[in-house]
C-alpha positions in Angstrom: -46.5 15.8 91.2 -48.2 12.9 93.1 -48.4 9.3 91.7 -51.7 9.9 90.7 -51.3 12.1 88.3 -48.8 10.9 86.7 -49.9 8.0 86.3 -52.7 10.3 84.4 -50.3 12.0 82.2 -49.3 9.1 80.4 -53.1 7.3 79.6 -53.1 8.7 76.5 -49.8 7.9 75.3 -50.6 4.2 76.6 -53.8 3.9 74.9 -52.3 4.8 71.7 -49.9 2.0 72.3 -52.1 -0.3 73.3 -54.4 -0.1 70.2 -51.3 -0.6 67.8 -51.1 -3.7 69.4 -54.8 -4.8 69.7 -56.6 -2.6 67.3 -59.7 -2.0 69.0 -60.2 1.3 71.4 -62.2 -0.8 73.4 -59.9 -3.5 74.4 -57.2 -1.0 74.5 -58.8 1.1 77.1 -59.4 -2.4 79.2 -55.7 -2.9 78.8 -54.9 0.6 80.0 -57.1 0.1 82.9 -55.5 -3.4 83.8 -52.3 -1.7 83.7 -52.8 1.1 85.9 -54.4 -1.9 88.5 -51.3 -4.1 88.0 -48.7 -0.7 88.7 -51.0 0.6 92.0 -50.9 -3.0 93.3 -47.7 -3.3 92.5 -45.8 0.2 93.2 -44.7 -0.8 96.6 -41.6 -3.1 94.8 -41.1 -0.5 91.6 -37.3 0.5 92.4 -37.5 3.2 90.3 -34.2 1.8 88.2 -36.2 3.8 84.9 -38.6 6.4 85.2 -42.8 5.7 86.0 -43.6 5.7 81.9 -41.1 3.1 80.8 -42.5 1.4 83.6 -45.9 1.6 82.9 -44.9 0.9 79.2 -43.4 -2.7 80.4 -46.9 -3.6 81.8 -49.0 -2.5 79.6 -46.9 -4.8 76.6 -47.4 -7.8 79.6 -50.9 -7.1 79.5 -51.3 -6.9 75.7 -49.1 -9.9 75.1 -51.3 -11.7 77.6 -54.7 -10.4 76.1 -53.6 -11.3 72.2 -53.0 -14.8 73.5 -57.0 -14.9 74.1 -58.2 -13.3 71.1 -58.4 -13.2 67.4 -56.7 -11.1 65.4 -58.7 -7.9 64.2 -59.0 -7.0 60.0 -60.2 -5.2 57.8 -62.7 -6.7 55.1 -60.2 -6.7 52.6 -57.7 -8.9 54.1 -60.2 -12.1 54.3 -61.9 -12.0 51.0 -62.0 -11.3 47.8 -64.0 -7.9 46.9 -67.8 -7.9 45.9 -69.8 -6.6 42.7 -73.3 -7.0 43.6 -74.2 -4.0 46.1 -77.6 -5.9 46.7 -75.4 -9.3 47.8 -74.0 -7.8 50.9 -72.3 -10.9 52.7 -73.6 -11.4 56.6 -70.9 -10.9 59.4 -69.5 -14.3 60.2 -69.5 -14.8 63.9 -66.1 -15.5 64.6 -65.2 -12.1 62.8 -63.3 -9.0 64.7 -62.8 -5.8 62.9 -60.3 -3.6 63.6 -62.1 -0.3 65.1 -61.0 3.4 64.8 -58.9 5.5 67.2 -60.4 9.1 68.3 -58.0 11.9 68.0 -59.4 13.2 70.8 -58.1 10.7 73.3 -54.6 11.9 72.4 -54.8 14.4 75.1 -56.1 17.1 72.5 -52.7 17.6 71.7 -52.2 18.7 68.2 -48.5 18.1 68.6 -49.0 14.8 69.2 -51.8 14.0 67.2 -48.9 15.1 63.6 -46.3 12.8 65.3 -48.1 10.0 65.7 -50.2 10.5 62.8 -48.6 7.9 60.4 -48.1 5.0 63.3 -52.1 5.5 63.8 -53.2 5.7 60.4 -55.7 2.6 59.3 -53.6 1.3 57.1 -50.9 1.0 59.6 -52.7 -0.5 62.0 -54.3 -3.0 59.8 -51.1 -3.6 58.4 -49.0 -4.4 61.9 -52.5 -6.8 62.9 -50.7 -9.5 60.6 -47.7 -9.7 62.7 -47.1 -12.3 65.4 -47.8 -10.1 69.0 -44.1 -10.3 70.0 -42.9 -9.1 66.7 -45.6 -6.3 66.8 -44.5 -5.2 70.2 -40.7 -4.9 69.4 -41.7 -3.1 66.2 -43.9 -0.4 68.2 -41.6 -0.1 70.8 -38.5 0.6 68.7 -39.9 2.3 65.7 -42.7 4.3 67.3 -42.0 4.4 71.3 -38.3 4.8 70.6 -37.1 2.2 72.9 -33.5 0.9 72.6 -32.9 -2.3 71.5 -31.6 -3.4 75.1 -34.4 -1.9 76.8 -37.1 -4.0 74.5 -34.7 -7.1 75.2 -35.2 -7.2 78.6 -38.7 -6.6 78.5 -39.4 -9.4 76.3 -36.8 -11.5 78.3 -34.5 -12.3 75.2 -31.2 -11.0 73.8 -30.6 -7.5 72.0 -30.0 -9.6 68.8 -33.2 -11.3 69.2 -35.0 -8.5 69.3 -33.1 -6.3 66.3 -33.4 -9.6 64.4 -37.5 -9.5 64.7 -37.7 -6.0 64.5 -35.8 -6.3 60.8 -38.4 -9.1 60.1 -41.2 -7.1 61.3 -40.0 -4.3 59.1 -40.1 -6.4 55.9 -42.8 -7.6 56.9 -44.7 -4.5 56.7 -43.3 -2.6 53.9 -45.7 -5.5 51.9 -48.3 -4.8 53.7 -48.4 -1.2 54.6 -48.8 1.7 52.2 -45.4 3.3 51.2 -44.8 6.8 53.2 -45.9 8.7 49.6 -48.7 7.2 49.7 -50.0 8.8 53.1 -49.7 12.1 51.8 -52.5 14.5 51.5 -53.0 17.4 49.4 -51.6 20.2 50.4 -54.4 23.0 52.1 -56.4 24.9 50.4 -57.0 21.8 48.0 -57.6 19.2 50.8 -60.3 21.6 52.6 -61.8 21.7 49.7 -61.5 18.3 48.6 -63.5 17.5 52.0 -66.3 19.9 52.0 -67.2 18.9 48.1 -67.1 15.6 49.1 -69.5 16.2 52.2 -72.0 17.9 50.3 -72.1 15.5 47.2 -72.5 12.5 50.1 -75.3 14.3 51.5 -77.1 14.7 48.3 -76.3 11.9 46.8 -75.0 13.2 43.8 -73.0 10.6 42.0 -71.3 12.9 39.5 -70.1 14.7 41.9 -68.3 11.6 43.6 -67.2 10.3 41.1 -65.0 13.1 40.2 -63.7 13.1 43.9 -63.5 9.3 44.0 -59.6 8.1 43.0 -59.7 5.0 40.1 -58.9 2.7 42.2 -60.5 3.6 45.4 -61.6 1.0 47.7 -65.1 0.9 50.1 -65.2 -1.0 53.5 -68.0 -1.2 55.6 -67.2 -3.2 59.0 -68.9 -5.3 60.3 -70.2 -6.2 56.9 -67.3 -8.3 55.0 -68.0 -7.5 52.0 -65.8 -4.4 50.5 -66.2 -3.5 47.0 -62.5 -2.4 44.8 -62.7 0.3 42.0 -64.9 3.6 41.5 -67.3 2.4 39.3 -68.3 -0.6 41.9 -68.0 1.8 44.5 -70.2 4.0 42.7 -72.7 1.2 42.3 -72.8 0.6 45.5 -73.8 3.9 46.6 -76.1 4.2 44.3 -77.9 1.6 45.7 -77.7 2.1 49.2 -78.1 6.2 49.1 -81.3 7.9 49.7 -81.6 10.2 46.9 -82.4 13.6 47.7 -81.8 16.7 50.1 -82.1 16.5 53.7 -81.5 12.9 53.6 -78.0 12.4 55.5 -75.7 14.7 57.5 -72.3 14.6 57.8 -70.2 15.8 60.7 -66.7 16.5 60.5 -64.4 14.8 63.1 -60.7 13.2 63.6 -59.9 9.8 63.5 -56.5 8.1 63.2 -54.7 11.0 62.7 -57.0 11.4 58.8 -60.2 13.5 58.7 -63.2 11.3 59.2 -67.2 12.2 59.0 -70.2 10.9 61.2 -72.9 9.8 59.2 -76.3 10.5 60.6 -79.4 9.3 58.3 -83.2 11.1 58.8 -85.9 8.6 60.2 -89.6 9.0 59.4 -89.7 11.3 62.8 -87.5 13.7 61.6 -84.3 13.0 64.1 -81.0 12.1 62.6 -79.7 8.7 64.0 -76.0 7.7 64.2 -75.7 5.2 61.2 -71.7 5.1 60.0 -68.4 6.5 60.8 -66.7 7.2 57.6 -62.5 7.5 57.5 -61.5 8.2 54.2 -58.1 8.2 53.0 -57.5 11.6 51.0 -54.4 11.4 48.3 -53.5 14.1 45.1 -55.6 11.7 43.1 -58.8 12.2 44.8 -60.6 9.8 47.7 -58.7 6.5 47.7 -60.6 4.6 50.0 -62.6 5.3 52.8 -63.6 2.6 55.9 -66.9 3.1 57.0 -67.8 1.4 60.5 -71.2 0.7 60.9 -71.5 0.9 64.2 -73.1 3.4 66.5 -72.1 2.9 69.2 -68.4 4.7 68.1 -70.1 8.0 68.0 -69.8 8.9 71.7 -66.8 7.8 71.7 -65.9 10.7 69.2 -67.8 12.6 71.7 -70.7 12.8 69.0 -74.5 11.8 70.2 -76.3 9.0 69.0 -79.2 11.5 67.7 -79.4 14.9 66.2 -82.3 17.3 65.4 -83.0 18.3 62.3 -81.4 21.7 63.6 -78.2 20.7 65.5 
């Protein structure tokens, strides 16, 4: 195998890593590019003491360490403000804002091996959940707990001693057993009940039909819309809110199934007066025994080729 590919082999393993620490597919991917810039230029002096991957995983941390020093850390609407009631008082993004942005399953080298043991690392919630750690504690965490480095190896990486690093790694732990879900909580319903959780809730999102939703909707299910910071907490706001914001009728919406974070997801395209479905939201909900417990829905469409998913659709795609 030549260097170039594999250097190749591992890009997907990297960019996973690289949005635990940054949370954003986009910066990741500039990370993973500056990486693979920074090993080319410097292969010449790489004397092979470990193998091309731990290698490439020591400068991609360099270059993620370095890029978190120049940005803001990214959320989720519920982790700056309280949630809203009015559906019609929809708060404007504040400028300084940066939301965390969803991972494509695809870009885990359509591996569905990989995509199960990874799932719970990549899940939302995780990610949201490591975003409130300092950068050096968020690397030691990721590399121990999901790269499976020894504590040595992250020590020397991070240029400190073994007990500095299993020290911040117990913090870090701590740390995100408040924040984080607890490993019950990511459980889905077993299959055929989770197929069948999806499609009803598919078709009752297409048509609007509240009843329908709110029998698929957990209590205390949660709805975030990034950019927009307001989220609303609770079915019956939730509820509201869709009610207000939901075309009523057939032929309104259409919902495309797709993979994101290791969770189902949808594409949301809405019908325009010309007939063509535009890209409007990418909804990730979090399916649990109880029914829907929250879902994050990014407004943004310019995720949808990223999903490999076009900005427009015919009525008959």
């Amino acid at each position: 195998m030549n260097l170039e590919d594999e250097f190749a082999q591992y890009r997907g393993d990297l960019v996973a890593y690289c949005y635990r620490m940054l949370a954003s597919l986009h910066d990741a991917e500039d990370a993973v590019q500056e990486t693979y810039l920074r090993a080319w230029r410097g292969f010449a002096e790489f004397e092979q003491r470990s193998s091309v991957k731990t290698w490439l995983y020591r400068i991609a941390t360099r270059v993620c360490l370095n890029a978190l020093k120049h940005s803001s850390r990214r959320m989720v609407p519920s982790a700056v403000g309280a949630p809203g009631t009015d559906p019609d008082d929809l708060a404007a993004q504040a400028p300084e804002a940066t939301w965390l942005e969803p991972f494509p399953d695809l870009m885990l080298n359509a591996d569905p091996a990989l995509v199960v043991g990874t799932r719970q690392s990549l899940r939302l919630a995780m990610v949201a959940a490591l975003q409130h750690l300092p950068p050096r504690q968020r690397a030691v965490l990721i590399l121990r707990d999901v790269v499976a480095w020894q504590a040595s190896e992250v020590a020397d990486l991070l240029e400190t001693t073994t007990a500095a690093v299993n020290s911040s790694l117990q913090r870090a732990r701590t740390e995100i057993a408040k924040l984080a879900p607890a490993e019950d909580q990511f459980s889905e319903p077993d299959e055929p009940v989770r197929r069948a959780l999806l499609d009803q809730y598919a078709k009752a999102f297409e048509s609007a039909d509240m009843v329908a939703l709110k029998s698929l909707l957990a209590q205390d299910t949660r709805w975030e819309m990034p950019p927009v910071p307001t989220w609303f907490d609770g079915r019956e706001d939730v509820l509201r809110l869709l009610t207000a914001k939901l075309r009523p009728g057939e032929g309104q919406r259409i919902m495309v199934e797709t993979s994101a974070n290791g969770q189902p997801a949808f594409a949301v395209y809405i019908r325009g007066r010309e007939g063509t479905f535009h890209a409007h939201q990418l909804q990730v909900p979090t399916l649990t025994r109880s029914g829907i417990s929250a879902v994050l829905a990014f407004h943004r469409a310019d995720l949808f080729p990223l999903f490999g998913l076009p900005v427009d659709r015919a009525a008959t795609d």
